[in-house]
N, C-alpha and C positions, 0 to 999 in steps of 0.2 A: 729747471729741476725736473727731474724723472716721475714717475708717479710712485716707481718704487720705492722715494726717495721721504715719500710725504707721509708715511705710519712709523712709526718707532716703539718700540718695547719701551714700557716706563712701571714705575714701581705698582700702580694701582689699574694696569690695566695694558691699551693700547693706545698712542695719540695721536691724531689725524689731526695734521698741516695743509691746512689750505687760504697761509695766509698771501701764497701765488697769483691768488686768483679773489683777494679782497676775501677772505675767511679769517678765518681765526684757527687755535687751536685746540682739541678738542678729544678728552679722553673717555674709552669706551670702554667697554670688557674685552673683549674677546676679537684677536686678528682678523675673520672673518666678518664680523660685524665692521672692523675698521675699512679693513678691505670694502665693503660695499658704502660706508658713507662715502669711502673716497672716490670710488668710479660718479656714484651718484653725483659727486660734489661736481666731478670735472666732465658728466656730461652735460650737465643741466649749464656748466660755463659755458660749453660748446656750443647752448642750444641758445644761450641767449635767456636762460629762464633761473640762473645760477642765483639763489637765496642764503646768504652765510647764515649757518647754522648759528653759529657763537652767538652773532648777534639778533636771533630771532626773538622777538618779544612771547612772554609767557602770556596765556590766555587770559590771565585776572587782569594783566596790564591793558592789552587787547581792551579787553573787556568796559574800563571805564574810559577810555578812549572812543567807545561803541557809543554808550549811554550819554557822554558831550555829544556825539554828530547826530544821533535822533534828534536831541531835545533843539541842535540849533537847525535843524529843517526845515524849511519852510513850512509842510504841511506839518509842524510838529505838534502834538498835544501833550495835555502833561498826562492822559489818560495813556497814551503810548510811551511814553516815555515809563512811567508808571507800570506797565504791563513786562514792558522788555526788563527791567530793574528787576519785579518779583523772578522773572522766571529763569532768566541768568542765578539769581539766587539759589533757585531752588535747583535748576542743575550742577551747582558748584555743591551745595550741601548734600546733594545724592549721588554725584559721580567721584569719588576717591581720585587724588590727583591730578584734577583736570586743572586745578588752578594754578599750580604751577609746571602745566605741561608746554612744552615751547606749540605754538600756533600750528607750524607747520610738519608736529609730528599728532595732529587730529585727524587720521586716515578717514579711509570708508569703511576701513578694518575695525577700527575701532569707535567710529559713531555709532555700528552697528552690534554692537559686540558688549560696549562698555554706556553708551549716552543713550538709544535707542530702550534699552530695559528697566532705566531708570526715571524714564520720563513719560513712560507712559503704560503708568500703575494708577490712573483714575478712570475718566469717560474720555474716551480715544479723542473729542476734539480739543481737551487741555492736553492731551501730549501732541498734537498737532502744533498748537499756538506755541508750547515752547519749541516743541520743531524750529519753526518758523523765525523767533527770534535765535537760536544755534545758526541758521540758514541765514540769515540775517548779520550777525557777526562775524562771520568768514568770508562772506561779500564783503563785508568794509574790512576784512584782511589781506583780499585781494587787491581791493584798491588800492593799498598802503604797500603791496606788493610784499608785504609778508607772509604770503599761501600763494601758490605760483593757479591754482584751481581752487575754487570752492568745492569741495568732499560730498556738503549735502545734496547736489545734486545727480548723484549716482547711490546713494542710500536707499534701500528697499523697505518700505515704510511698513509696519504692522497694519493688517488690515484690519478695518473695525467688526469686533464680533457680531454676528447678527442674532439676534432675537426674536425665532421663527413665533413665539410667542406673544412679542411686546414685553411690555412695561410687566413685572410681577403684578399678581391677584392676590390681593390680602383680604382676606375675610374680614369682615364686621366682629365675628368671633376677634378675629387675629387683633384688630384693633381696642375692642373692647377690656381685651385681655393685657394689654401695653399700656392702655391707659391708668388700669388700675394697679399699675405696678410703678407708676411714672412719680407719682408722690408730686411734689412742688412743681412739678413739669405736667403736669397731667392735663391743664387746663389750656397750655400751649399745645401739646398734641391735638390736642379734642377740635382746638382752634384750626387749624390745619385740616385735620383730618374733612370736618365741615364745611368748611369754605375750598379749600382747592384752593388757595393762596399761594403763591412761592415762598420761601423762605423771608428774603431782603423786606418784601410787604408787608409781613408780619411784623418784623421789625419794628419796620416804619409805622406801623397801626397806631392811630392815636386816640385819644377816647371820642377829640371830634368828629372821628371820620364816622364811628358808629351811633347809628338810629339805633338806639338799644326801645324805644315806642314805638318804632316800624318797623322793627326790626332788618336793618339794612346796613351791610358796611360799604361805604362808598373807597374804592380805592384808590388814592391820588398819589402817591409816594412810595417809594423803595428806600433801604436801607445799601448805600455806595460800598463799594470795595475798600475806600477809605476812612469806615466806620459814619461818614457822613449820610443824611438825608438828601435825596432829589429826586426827580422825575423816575416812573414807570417804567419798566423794559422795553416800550412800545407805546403808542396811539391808546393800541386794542387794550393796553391794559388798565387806563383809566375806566374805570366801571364800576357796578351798583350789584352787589351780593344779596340774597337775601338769606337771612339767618333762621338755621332753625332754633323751636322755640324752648327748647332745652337750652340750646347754647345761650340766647338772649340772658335767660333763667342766672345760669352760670357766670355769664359775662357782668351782669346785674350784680350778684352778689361779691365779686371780686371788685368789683370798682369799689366799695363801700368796704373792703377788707385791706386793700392794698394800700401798703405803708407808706406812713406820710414822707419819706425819705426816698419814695420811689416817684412822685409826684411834680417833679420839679418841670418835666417838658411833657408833661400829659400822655403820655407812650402806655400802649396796654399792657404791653411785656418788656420792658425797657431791665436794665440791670439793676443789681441791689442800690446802686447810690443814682438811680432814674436814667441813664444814660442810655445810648443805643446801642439792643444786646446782639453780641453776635451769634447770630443760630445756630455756627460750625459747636458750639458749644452746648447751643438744645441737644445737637445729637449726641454728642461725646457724654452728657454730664445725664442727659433724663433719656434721649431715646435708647440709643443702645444697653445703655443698664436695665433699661423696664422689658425690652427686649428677652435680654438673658433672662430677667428674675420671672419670666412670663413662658419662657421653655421657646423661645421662636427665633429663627436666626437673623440677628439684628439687623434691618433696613436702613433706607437713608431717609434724610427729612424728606428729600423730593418725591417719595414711594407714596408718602402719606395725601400728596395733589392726586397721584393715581389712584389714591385710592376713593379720593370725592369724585373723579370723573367716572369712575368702573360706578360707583356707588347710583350716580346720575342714568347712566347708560343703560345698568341692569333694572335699576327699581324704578322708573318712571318710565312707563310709555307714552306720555304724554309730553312730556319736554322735547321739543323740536334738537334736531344738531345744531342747528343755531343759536338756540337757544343756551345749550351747553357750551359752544364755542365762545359765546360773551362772557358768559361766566367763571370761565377758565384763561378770559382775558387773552385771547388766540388771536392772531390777525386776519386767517379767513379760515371759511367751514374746511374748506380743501387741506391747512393745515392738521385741524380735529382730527379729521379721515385717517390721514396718514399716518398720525400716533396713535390712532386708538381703534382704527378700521378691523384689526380680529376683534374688539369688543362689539364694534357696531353690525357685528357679521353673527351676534344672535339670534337662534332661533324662534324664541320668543318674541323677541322684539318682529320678528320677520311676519310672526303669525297673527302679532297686533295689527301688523301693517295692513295685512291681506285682510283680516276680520272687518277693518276700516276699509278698504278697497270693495270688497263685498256688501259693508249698507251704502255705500255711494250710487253702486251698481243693480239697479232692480230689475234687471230683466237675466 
C-alpha cells in the first residue's frame, strides 16, 4: 500500500493507518499533522526504531510499572522507592495532562516548556531530585522500548539562582517582632530561633533530651519524611546545645503547662493529641501568619537556623568556627565557611582578631 494510501478524511478529523507496519489506526485534527505522523511512522519503520503510536502506553501506566522495577532492585530501599512515588506524585499533580499523555509524545519540547516550570518552584535541588526521578522513568521507557530516546538527556536544566548575599539577615528586631505575633507558636519559634536546630529535630525533641538544670539539649533524633522518629541527618548532628537561660525559663514553664493529652510520647512540641508534629505546618499555621501580622515578608522555618548562626557569628567573638560548626551540627568547619563565609568576612570580628594578634605579639 502507498503512503498516500494510509490517511483518510473521517468525520472527526484525519486517520493515519499504519496497521502495514504493526500500527494501528489513529485519528488526528488536521491533514498536515496526519501527514507528518505518517512520514514519521514509516521512517522510523525504515530505521528500525518504528514504535506504534496506537499502542503506546500513557505515562500513569509507565508510571506504576516504574515504581514495581525500583522497589524489586536489588539496591532497592523503601526510602527510594518512597522518594520516586512522592515525586512522580507531585509531577502528575502539577503538570496538567501528563498523566494520560502517551510516553512517547514527552519531548524536549515539552519537558522544558510544560514539566521543567512546574517542578522546580521550591530550592533548586528538590526540582533536581524530581528531575531525576522524570529522567529515571524514561529510561525504564526506553528499555521497554516504548520511548525510542530518553528526552531528559538534552533538557537544558534551570540554573540554580545564586545568592551573592547568602542566607537572608533577619534582625533580632525582626525576630522579636514574629514572635510576638506567633501566639500558640511563639515558643516553637523562640525554640529555633535559639538553638539553630533543623526543623525534623525539633520535632523529634523530647523532654528527655533536655537538661532544662544544665541547661543543655542533647540532640539525638530527627523527625522522618514518614512522620516517623529516627536518627540525625548526619554523625555531626548528634550534639550537646546549650540553652539560653530565658529559653530554659520558658521551656521550664511550658513543661508544667502542657496538656495532659499532649503528654503521651514525652515530645516538646508534639501535636494536640501528642503525636509527631509536622513543622511544614509551624510555618503555614504560626510562622507565616506572625509574619504578616508583624509587617515582615514571611520567611521559612529554615531562615530562623540562620538566624542562630548570624546571631553566633555577629555577637560573640569569642566562640571559635568550630565551635559554631558543632553546634549547628555541620560535618566540617570547611562546610560553616562555605554557608556562612559573607558573615564570617566581618569587619568587626576581623578587628577582634587583629586586637587578639596584637596582645600575643609584644614587640
Amino acid at each position: 500500500m502507498k503512503k498516500s494510501d494510509k490517511i483518510t478524511k473521517v468525520k472527526k478529523g484525519w486517520a493515519v493507518d499504519t496497521r502495514s507496519i504493526g500500527g494501528g489506526r489513529e485519528i488526528v485534527g488536521s491533514r498536515d499533522e496526519a501527514l507528518d505522523v505518517r512520514d514519521q511512522a514509516f521512517a522510523d519503520h525504515q530505521n528500525g526504531e518504528y514504535i506504534p503510536r496506537t499502542k503506546n502506553p500513557r505515562v500513569c501506566d509507565v508510571a506504576e510499572g516504574f515504581i514495581n522495577y525500583v522497589r524489586a532492585k536489588r539496591d532497592a530501599t523503601e526510602d527510594k522507592t518512597r522518594t520516586h512515588r512522592r515525586n512522580l506524585q507531585f509531577i502528575f499533580d502539577n503538570v496538567s495532562g501528563l498523566r494520560q499523555r502517551k510516553v512517547m509524545d514527552v519531548t524536549v519540547a515539552y519537558i522544558e516548556t510544560e514539566i521543567i516550570p512546574a517542578i522546580f518552584v521550591q530550592a533548586h535541588s528538590t526540582g533536581l531530585n524530581r528531575f531525576n526521578t522524570l529522567r529515571q522513568l524514561l529510561k525504564y521507557a526506553v528499555k521497554n522500548n516504548w520511548a525510542r530516546t530518553n528526552p531528559c538527556r538534552d533538557v537544558d536544566l534551570p540554573k540554580p539562582e545564586i545568592e551573592h548575599d547568602g542566607p537572608p539577615r533577619i534582625s533580632q528586631q525582626d525576630i522579636e517582632a514574629i514572635i510576638a505575633n506567633a501566639g500558640e507558636f511563639a515558643l516553637r519559634i523562640k525554640f529555633a530561633a535559639k538553638t539553630g536546630v533543623r526543623a525534623g529535630e525539633q520535632a523529634a525533641c523530647g523532654w528527655d533530651d533536655l537538661d532544662l538544670d544544665g541547661g543543655v539539649y542533647h540532640v539525638t533524633q530527627a523527625r522522618k519524611r514518614t512522620g516517623g522518629l529516627g536518627s540525625v541527618k548526619t554523625k555531626a548532628g548528634v550534639r550537646s546545645i546549650q540553652l539560653e537561660h530565658r529559653l530554659v525559663q520558658d521551656l521550664k514553664e511550658w513543661k508544667l503547662a502542657q496538656p495532659l493529652k499532649q503528654r503521651s510520647r514525652g515530645l516538646v512540641f508534639p501535636t494536640s493529641t501528642g503525636n509527631v508534629a509536622d513543622p511544614s505546618n509551624w510555618r503555614k499555621r504560626g510562622l507565616h501568619p506572625a509574619c504578616v501580622a508583624a509587617g515582615i515578608e514571611p520567611i521559612r522555618w529554615h531562615d530562623l537556623r540562620h538566624f542562630y548562626a548570624s546571631a553566633l557569628l555577629f555577637g560573640s567573638h569569642k566562640l571559635t568556627d568550630a565551635q559554631i560548626t558543632q553546634f549547628l551540627g555541620h560535618t566540617s568547619i570547611d562546610f560553616t565557611r562555605k554557608i556562612y563565609a559573607h558573615w564570617m568576612k566581618d569587619p568587626r570580628r576581623d578587628k577582634t582578631v587583629r586586637d587578639e594578634i596584637d596582645s600575643v605579639f609584644g614587640f
